[in-house]
N, C-alpha and C positions, 0 to 999 in steps of 0.2 A: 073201750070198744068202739065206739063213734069216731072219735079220733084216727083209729084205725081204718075204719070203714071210708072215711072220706081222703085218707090219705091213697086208700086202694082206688077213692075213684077219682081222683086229680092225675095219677100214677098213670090210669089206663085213658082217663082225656090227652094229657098231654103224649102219649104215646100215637093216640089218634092222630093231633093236630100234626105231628112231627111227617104221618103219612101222610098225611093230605098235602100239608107244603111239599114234601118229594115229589108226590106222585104231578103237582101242577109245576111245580119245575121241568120233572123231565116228561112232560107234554108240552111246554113250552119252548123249550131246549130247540135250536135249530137244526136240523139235520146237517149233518158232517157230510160235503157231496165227496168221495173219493175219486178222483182223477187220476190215478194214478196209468200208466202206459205199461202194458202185461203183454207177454209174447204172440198172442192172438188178436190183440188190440186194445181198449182200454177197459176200467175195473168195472163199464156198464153197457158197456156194447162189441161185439169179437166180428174180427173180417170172416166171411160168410155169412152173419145172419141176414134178416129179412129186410131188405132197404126201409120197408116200411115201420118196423119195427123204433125207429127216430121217435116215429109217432105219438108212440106210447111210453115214452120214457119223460119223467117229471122232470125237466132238466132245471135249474134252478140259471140257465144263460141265456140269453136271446139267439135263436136259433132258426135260422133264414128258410122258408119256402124252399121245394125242391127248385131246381134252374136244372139248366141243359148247358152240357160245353161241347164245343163242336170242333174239331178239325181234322184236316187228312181225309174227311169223309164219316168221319164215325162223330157219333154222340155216347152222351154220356148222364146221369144224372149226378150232379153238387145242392152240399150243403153246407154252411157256416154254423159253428156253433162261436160266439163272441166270448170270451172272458174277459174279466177286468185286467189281463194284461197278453192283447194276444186273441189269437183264433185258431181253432181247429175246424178241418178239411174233410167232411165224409163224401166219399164218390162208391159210384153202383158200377153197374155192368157198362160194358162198351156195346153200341148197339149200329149198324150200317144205319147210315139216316134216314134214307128212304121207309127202313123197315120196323121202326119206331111205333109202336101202338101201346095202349093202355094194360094191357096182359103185360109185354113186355116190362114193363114200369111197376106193377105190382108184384112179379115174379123176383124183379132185380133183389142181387146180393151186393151186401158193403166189400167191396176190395178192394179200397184205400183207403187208411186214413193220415191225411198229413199235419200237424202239430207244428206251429209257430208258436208257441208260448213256453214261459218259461215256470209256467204253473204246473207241469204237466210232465214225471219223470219216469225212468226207467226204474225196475227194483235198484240197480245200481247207483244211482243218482245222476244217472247223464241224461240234460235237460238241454235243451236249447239255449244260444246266449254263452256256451262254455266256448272255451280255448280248445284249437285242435290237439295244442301239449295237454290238457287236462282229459280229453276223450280219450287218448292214447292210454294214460294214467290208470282213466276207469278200465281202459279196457287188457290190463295188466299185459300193453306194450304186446298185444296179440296181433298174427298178421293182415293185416287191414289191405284192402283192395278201392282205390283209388278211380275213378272213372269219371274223364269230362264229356260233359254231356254239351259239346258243341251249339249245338241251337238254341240251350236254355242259361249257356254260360254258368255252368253250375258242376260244379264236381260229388259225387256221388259215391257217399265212404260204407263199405258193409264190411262185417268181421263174423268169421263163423260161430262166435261165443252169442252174436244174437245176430239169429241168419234172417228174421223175417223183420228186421228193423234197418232203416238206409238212413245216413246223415248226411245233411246236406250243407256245405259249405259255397260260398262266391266263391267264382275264379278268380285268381290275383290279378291285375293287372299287368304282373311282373309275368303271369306263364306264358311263354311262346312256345306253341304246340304247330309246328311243320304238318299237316294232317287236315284234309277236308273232310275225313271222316266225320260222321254222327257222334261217335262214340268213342273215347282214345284212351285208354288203360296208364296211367301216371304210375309213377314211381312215388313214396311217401313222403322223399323231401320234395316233390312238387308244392308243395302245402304249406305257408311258415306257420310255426307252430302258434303265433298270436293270433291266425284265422279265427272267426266266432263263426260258432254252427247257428246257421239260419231256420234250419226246419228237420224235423227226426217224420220220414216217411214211415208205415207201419203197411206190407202188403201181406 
């Protein structure tokens, strides 16, 4: 009988101890941040919500003070968030600079975020750092719209299978575009296909 009794209670300590070590493992377990880039914006933050809203979010990156970018006459509010390989781009509303006040600025909505990293992917797996032949690949060779954007020397790739995501490639050195235009719509062998995509915008 004793024998039993003490085997019953070694049985239900060591069942104890087994919870205890779990339970201070996964309290000590580091949180999993998901990054992941989702058609509204990313898996912890979506274009329209509240600028302010950065705030309050535990981000586990160094993540820069609001700044002001300004040109053409308009302002704007920027933020950095740094990763260990790379940085991502939050901007708010566009505001006349004259008319810029503290309302404004607490009001502002996220409507852009730009993504240079290569931490940071589509469901699909198209990330920054890929080949224009590999983007074409993810994007099951769908018809892709092409656009140099003149002043920023940058071409500017959207596909209707992800309407609210733009990819951004360098202009080659090799493209001669006759056209003082802003803005000049390419054809897709503009692009050689060993392009690397520099930045995936999210508007």
């Amino acid at each position: 009988m004793k024998l039993r009794f003490f085997s019953k209670v070694f049985s239900s300590l060591g069942m104890l101890a087994y919870l205890l070590v779990g339970c201070q493992t996964e309290s000590g377990r580091e949180k999993v941040w998901d990054l992941h880039i989702q058609d509204q914006g990313l898996s912890f933050i979506s274009i329209g919500d509240r600028y302010t809203r950065l705030d309050s979010l535990d981000i586990p990156y160094k993540l820069t003070e609001t700044a002001y970018t300004q040109e053409q006459g308009y302002i704007w509010l920027v933020r950095e968030m740094f990763l260990d390989s790379g940085k991502v781009t939050f901007e708010g509303n566009y505001f006349k600079e004259e008319s810029l006040n503290e309302t404004d600025i607490q009001n502002s909505h996220l409507n852009r975020i730009r993504i240079e990293s290569p931490q940071l992917s589509l469901p699909n797996g198209i990330k920054t750092g890929m080949t224009f032949k590999k983007l074409k690949e993810k994007l099951n060779d769908a018809e892709l719209e092409l656009i140099l954007l003149n002043d920023y020397n940058i071409i500017d790739i959207s596909a209707p299978e992800v309407s609210n995501a733009h990819f951004l490639f360098p202009c080659p050195d090799t493209l001669s575009v006759d056209s003082s235009s802003i803005v000049v719509q390419l054809p897709p062998t503009s692009l050689p296909e060993n392009s690397l995509m520099e930045a995936i915008v999210i508007l």
